[in-house]
C-alpha positions, -999 to +999 in steps of 0.1 A: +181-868-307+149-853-319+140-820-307+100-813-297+084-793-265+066-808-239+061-800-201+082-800-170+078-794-133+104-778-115+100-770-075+123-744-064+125-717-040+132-679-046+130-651-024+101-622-035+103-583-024+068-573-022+059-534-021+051-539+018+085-552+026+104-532+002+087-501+020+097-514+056+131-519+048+133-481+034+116-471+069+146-482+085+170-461+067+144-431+074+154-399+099+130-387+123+121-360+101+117-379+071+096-410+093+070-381+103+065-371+074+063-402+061+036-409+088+016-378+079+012-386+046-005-423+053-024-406+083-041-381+052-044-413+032-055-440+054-092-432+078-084-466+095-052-449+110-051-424+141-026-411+166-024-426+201-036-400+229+001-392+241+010-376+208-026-354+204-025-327+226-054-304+227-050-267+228-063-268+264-038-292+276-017-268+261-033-234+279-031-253+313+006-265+309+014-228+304-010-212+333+004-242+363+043-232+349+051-201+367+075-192+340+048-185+313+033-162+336+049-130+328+041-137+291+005-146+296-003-111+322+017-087+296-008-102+268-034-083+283-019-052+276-012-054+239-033-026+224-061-034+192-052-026+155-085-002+159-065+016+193-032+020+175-046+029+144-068+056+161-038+069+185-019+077+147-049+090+135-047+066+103-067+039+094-064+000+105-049-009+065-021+015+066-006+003+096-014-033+089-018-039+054-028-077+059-054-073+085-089-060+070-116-047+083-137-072+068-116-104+087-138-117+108-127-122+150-114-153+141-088-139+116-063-127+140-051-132+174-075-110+202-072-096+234-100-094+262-114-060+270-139-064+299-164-090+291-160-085+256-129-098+227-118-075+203-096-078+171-060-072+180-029-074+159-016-107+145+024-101+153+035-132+137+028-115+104+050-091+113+082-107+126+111-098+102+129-127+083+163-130+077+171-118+042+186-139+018+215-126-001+201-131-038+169-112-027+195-084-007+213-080-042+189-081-068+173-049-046+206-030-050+210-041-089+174-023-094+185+007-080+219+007-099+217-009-129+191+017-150+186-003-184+166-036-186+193-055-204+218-046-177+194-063-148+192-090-171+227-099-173+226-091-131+199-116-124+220-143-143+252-131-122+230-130-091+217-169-099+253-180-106+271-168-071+278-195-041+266-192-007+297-172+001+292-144-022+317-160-050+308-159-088+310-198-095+308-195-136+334-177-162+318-146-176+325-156-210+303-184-204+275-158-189+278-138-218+275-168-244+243-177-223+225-145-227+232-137-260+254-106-248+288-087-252+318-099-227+321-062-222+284-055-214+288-087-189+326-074-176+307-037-168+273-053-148+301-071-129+321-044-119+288-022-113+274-055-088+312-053-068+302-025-054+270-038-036+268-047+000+281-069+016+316-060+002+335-083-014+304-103-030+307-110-065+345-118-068+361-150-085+392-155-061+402-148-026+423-122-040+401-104-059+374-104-026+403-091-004+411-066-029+373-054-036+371-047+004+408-028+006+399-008-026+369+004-005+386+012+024+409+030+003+441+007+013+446-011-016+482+002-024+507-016-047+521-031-020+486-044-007+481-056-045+517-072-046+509-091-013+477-097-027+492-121-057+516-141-033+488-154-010+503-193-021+530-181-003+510-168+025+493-203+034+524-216+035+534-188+057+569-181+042+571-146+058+604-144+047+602-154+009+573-127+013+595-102+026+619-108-006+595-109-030+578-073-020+608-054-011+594-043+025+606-047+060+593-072+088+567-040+107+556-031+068+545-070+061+530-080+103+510-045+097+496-056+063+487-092+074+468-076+103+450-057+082+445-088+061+429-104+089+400-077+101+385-087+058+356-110+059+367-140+032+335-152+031+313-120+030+279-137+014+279-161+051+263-132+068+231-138+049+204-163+055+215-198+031+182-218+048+168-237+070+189-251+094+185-286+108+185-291+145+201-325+152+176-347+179+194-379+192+173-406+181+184-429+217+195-416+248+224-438+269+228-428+301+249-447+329+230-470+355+236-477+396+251-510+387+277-496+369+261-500+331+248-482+306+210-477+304+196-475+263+162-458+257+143-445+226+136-406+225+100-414+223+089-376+210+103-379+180+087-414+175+057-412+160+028-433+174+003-444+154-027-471+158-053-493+140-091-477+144-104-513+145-143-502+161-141-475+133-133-506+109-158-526+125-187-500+121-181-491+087-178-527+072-212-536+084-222-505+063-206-509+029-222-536+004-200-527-035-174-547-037-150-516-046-156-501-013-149-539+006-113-537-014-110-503-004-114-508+032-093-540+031-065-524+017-067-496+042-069-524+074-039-542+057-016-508+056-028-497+085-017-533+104+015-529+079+029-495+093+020-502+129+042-534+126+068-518+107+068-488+130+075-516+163+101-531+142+118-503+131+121-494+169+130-529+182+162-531+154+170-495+164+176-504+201+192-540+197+218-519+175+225-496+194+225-515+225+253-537+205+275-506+197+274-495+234+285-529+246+313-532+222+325-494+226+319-495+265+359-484+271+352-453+245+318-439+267+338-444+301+379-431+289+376-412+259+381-412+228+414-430+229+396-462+240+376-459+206+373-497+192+381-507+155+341-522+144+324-530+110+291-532+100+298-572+099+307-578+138+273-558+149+252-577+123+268-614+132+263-602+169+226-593+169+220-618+138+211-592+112+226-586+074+249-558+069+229-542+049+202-541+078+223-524+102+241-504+079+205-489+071+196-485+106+224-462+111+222-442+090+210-403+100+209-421+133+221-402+166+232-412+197+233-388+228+261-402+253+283-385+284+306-379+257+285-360+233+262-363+205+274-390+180+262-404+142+256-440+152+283-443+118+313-430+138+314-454+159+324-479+127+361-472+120+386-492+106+412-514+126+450-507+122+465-539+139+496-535+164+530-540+155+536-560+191+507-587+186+483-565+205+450-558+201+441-533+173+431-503+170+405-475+158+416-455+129+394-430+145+416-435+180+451-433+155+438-399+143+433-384+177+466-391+189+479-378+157+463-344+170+475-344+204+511-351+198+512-322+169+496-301+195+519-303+220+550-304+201+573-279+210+584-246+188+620-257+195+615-297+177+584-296+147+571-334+147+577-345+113+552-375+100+578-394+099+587-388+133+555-393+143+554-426+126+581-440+152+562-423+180+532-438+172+549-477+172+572-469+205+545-460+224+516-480+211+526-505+192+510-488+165+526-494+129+519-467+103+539-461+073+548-419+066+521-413+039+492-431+060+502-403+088+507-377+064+472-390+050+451-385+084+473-354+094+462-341+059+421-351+069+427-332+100+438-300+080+464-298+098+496-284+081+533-301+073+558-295+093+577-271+072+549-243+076+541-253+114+579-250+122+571-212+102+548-204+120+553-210+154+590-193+144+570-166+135+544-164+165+574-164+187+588-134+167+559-112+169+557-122+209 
């Protein structure tokens, strides 16, 4: 058979991700946080788009909200009686810079808040630029290594040590790797290390819990050898063997309860104290609240929605205007992105509320019992149930919150796996298994310690539920809860001291 070209047709169909789409199904998967700022950005790039009057507020709206709310009124009388940079300044007999360095004499009215004094305004102190922030503990220490540390090769080595500690004040890498870093001795490292224990907060700079402990007993002066000899059995402290402790320092029962109450008035985490950033307010993204007729209502927290639309007479006056053919693109592009978000956006909100008006229908026993009542559900029942892919409403739940009688809730904890029952009964949530794992260790006796094994067997006599010893040892484990060997220790132990 001879081989030559020559031309075929073939019809087939294929399925295209354009940028548009790609970028709505990415909106879906989008916090609040990250939507708005999403929304921002095209609001900057795109003149077609605006806000709808709901979201802009003007300043007076603002000033008459606060004057009709009784509540504000304290705080808008007292601002009358907040004296000018110029009075304070004058009443210290100084000028305005020294007692505020960031407001000049040359800043116009405008630059800072004022105050009315008869008919007229004056300037009068900006006091947001002078609320205090919470210091962060790398800025806190590298101010004490400048006053300690005299040569510039020593605050060298420092700001390295200062960059490698964790947010709880520990020391994260080996010195020898420090000193192999900088170019420096181990020695010359070893001594800007023992210099930088001594900064505030104690116990900062240490590379175990035992050397932290010890940092704040040796400045409290307590840090005996029997301190330092407890000190390298804390292993057998967690497991809270007060009795191999006992043996293994040589001291008497009052000697080791006296030490482990001093133990316990340390900070293990000193560098917590200190600002680590921002932290993130969680906003529930839908609201279900319970109904007359005995259901459950399923709204959309429309403020932190936001609400865009299409500036179509703004459109409509400009194309008459425009005659080069870059501009017509340019405007045509913006209409299309502009009818592309506000879709998206409606979409985005629509898939939002069919989910989770599909999770509170299948978990309806959880919202009204508790969390025993939790359901076993996968991604693939809600999709099949509101016709979606799983990929969809695995995206759509994610950084998702739902606010509910019972609490706040990830719209992902609601999907647990099911552990089927032993008697041919319905199954149940992992998340359910887990729970009643915690109850029945926390009201188990001192007298009879639930081993996992035992609670195994409780677990299938009284709900049919049949879980093997390492799957209960497994979630008692994710619980951080302890064996039964150390809780049988220490509720010996609790009972001793009582």
């Amino acid at each position: 058979m001879a081989l030559g070209p020559r031309l075929e047709f073939r019809q087939a169909q294929s399925l295209t991700l354009t940028p548009q789409l790609m970028q709505s199904i990415r909106l879906l998967q989008l916090s609040h946080l990250e939507l708005n700022e999403f929304v921002e950005a095209e609001l900057l790039r795109n003149p077609l788009l605006e806000r709808t009057e709901a979201e802009a507020t003007t300043a007076s709206e603002v000033s008459e909200t606060f004057e009709a709310d009784s509540s504000f009124a304290d705080t808008l009388d007292s601002s009358a009686d907040i004296p000018s940079a110029q009075s304070i300044a004058e009443h210290l007999d100084t000028a305005v810079e020294d007692v505020f360095p960031e407001q000049h004499r040359s800043e116009g009215p405008g630059a800072g808040a004022r105050e009315r004094n008869g008919a007229d305004w004056i300037e009068a102190p900006d006091l947001d630029q002078f609320l205090s922030a919470r210091p962060r503990l790398s800025e806190h220490l590298e101010r004490q290594a400048n006053l300690i540390l005299r040569t510039a090769s020593d605050r060298l080595i420092a700001g390295a040590l200062i960059g490698q500690i964790d947010e709880a004040g520990y020391l994260t890498a080996p010195l020898e790797t420090t000193a192999e870093q900088l170019g420096a001795e181990l020695a010359d490292v070893e001594a800007v290390l023992g210099a930088l224990q001594g900064c505030e907060p104690v116990g900062v700079f240490a590379r175990s819990l035992a050397e932290c402990l010890a940092i704040q007993l040796k400045e409290a002066d307590r840090l005996d050898p029997l301190m330092q000899a407890l000190l390298a059995h804390l292993p057998m402290l967690a497991e809270h063997n007060l009795t191999g402790l006992q043996r293994a320092l040589g001291c008497d029962r009052e000697d080791l309860l006296d030490m482990l109450a001093e133990l316990r008035r340390l900070d293990p985490r000193p560098g917590l104290a200190f600002d680590s950033g921002p932290a993130e307010t969680v906003v529930p993204d839908v609201f279900v609240r319970p109904t007359a007729d005995d259901g459950w209502g399923i709204e959309l927290n429309s403020e932190v929605l936001p609400r865009v639309l299409v500036d179509r007479v703004y459109y409509a006056s400009v194309s008459k205007r425009i005659r080069s053919p870059g501009e017509k693109a340019f405007l045509s592009d913006c209409l299309a992105s502009a009818n592309w978000l506000t879709k998206s956006l409606d979409q985005r909100a629509q898939t939002i509320i069919k989910t989770a008006a599909e999770i509170v229908r299948q978990q309806d026993s959880f919202l009204r019992h508790g969390i025993a009542h939790l359901r076993p559900m996968t991604l693939k029942m809600v999709a099949e149930a509101i016709d979606m892919h799983e990929s969809t409403v695995s995206r759509v739940t994610s950084h998702k919150y739902l606010a509910t009688p019972r609490g706040l809730f990830e719209m992902k904890y609601f999907f647990t796996t099911a552990i089927a029952a032993s008697d041919g009964g319905g199954d149940h949530s992992a998340e359910a298994v887990r729970h009643r794992i915690r109850q029945l260790i926390e009201n188990e006796p001192a007298s009879d310690v639930l081993s996992d094994d035992t609670i195994a067997a409780l677990l299938k006599r009284e709900q049919g539920i049949d879980l093997a010893r390492r799957t209960v040892a497994k979630y008692r484990e994710g619980m951080n809860i302890p064996s039964s060997v150390i809780r049988r220790r220490q509720k010996r132990d609790l009972a001793t001291m009582a």
